[in-house]
N, C-alpha and C positions, 0 to 999 in steps of 0.2 A: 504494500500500500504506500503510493504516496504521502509525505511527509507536506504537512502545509510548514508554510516558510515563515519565519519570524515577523510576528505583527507587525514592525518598524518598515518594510521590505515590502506592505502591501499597501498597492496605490487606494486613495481614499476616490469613494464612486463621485464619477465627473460630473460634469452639469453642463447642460443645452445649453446654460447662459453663461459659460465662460469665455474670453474675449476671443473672437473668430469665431467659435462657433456659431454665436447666432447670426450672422451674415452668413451662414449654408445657404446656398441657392440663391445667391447673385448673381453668380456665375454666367455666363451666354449658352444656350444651348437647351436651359432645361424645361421640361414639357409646361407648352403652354397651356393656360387657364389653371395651373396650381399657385400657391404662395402660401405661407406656413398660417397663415388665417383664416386659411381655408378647410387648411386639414386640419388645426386644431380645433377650429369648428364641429369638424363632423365628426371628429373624435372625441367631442366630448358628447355630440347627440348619442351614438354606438355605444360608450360606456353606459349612458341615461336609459340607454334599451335595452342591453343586451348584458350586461353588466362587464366585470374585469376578468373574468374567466373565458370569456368569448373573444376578447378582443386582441386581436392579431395585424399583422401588417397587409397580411392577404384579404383580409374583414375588409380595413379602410380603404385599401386602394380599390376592393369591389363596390362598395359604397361610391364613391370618387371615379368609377369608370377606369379608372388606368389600371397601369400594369404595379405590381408591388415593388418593382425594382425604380420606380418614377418618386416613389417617394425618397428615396435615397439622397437626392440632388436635397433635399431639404433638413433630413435626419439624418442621423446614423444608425440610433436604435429603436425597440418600440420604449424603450424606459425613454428615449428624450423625448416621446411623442406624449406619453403617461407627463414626463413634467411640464412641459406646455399645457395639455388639457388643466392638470391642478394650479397651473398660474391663471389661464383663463377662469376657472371657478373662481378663483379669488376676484377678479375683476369685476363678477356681479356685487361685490358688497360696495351699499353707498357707504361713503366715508363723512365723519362729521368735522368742523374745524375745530379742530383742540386749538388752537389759537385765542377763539373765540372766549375774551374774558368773561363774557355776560350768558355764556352757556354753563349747565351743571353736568361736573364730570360725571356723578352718577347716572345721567337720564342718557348723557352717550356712552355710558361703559353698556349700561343696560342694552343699548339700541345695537351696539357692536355684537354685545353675546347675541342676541335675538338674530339677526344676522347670520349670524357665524352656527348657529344652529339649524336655519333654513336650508344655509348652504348645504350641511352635513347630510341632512334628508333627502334634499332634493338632489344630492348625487354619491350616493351610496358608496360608491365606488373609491369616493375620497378618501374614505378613513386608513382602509387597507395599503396605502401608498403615501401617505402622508409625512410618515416617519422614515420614507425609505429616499425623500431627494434630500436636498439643501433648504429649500424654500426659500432661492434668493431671484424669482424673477419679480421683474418690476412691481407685479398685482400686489404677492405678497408682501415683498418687502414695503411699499406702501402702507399696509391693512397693521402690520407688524410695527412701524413706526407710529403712526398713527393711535394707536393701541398704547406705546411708550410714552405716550403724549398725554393720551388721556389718564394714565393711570397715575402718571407723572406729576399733574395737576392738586391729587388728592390732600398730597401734604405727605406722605410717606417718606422717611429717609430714605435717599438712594438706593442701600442696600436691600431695601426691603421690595423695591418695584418689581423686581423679577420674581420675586415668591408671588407678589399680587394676583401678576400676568399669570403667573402659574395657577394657582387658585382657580381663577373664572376659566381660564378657557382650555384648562386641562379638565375642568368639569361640563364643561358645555361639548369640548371634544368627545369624553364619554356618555354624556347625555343623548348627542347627536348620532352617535353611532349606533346606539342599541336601540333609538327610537328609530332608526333608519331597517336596521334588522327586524322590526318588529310590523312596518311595512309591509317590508319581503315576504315576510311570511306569511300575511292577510292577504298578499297579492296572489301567492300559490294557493290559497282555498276557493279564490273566490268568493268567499263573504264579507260581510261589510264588519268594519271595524268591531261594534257592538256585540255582533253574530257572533263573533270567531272569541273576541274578550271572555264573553260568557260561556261561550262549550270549554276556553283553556280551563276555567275557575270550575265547572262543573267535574272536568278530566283529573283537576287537579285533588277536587275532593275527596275523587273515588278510589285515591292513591292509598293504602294501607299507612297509618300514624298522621296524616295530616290535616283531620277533618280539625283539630284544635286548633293548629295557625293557622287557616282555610277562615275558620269562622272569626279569629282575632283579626284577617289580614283584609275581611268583608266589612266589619266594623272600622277599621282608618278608611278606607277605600272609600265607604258613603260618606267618611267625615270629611271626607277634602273637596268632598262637591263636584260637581259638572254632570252636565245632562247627555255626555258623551263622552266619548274614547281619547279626542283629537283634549277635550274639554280638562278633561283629567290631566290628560302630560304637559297640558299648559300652566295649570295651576299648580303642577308639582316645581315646573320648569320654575315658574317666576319666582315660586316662596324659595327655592331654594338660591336663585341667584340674589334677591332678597339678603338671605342668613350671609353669602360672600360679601356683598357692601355693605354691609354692618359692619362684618368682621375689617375691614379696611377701613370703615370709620374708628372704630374701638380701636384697631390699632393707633390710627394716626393720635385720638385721644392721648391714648397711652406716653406715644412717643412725648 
């Protein structure tokens, strides 16, 4: 068996937006009617359908009409085609001016998580690749700075801004992903939210030791209110992003 080579010795994974590469396909020659906003485009529609298990270089260029080797003149791999799509998701978030003296950080940290949780939903695909680029194109890096600005704002000692940052949107990260999963999976029965909520809780009853947390976890569940599914994970979403600006106000109290 091959011996892997000493940590120091292996190159760290590249990135679509390091200098030259993102000028791929300037060049003369290469097939017209493409340009990389085109195909990131349609790659990020083919992720939104078809999910990241499906999605190949032969997928996009059949989508695209061409040949799979046309996209080359643009990319080099499908991981740079994967980091372009996750910079274009980041481009749908509106962004607020943290500038803006007479704005409350909290009402735009709130508006950024909300945001950043729509995103996660509405492209499933995100979660599972997100930790695997840089997240140094334009979209992000924007969304990212922006984010350092508002949190920045709060009154927090420097040191403390990045536990902040961490806080909210490593929790809205995880929030987004499992409501994004939970989806998926209402989308494979075909029934409607409600439908499917209720036969898991009924499934779940009929599980040998769990009718006691089953009936304690029926009692929080009516306490938190909503007349629906979507209704529920909103109001869970908010109170708990809620408990994180507090806790950044208590801190900065503290401080």
């Amino acid at each position: 068996m091959k011996e892997d080579g000493p940590k120091e010795d292996r190159p760290a994974r590249g990135s679509v937006w390091r200098t030259g590469k993102e000028r791929r396909g300037g060049r003369g020659g290469q097939p017209s009617g493409l340009d990389r906003a085109r195909i990131t485009a349609v790659s990020v529609t083919l992720l939104d359908a078809e999910g990241l298990d499906r999605f190949s270089m032969r997928r996009l260029a059949a989508e695209l009409n061409v040949t799979a080797m046309s996209l080359y003149w643009y990319v080099d791999t499908k991981d740079d085609l994967l980091e372009l799509a996750l910079d274009a998701a980041f481009g749908e978030l509106p962004l607020p001016a943290p500038e803006d003296d007479a704005a409350d950080w909290r009402e735009q940290l709130r508006t950024l998580a909300v945001d950043y949780r729509a995103m996660m939903v509405r492209h499933p695909w995100l979660s599972p690749i997100a930790g695997r680029f840089l997240n140094i194109g334009p979209n992000s890096l924007a969304f990212s700075r922006v984010v350092q600005q508002v949190v920045g704002r709060a009154g927090l000692p420097a040191h403390g801004v990045t536990g902040a940052i961490s806080a909210v949107f490593q929790f809205v990260y995880g929030y987004g992903t499992i409501e994004g999963h939970f989806h998926a999976r209402i989308a494979d029965t075909g029934l409607s939210a409600e439908e499917y909520f209720q036969q898991s809780l009924t499934v779940a009853s009929e599980v040998a030791g769990t009718s006691e947390v089953m009936r304690e976890s029926r009692a929080l569940m009516e306490a938190r209110g909503g007349d629906t599914v979507q209704e529920m994970l909103d109001r869970d979403f908010t109170f708990a992003l809620d408990l994180l600006i507090a806790g950044i106000e208590a801190m900065v109290a503290r401080g």
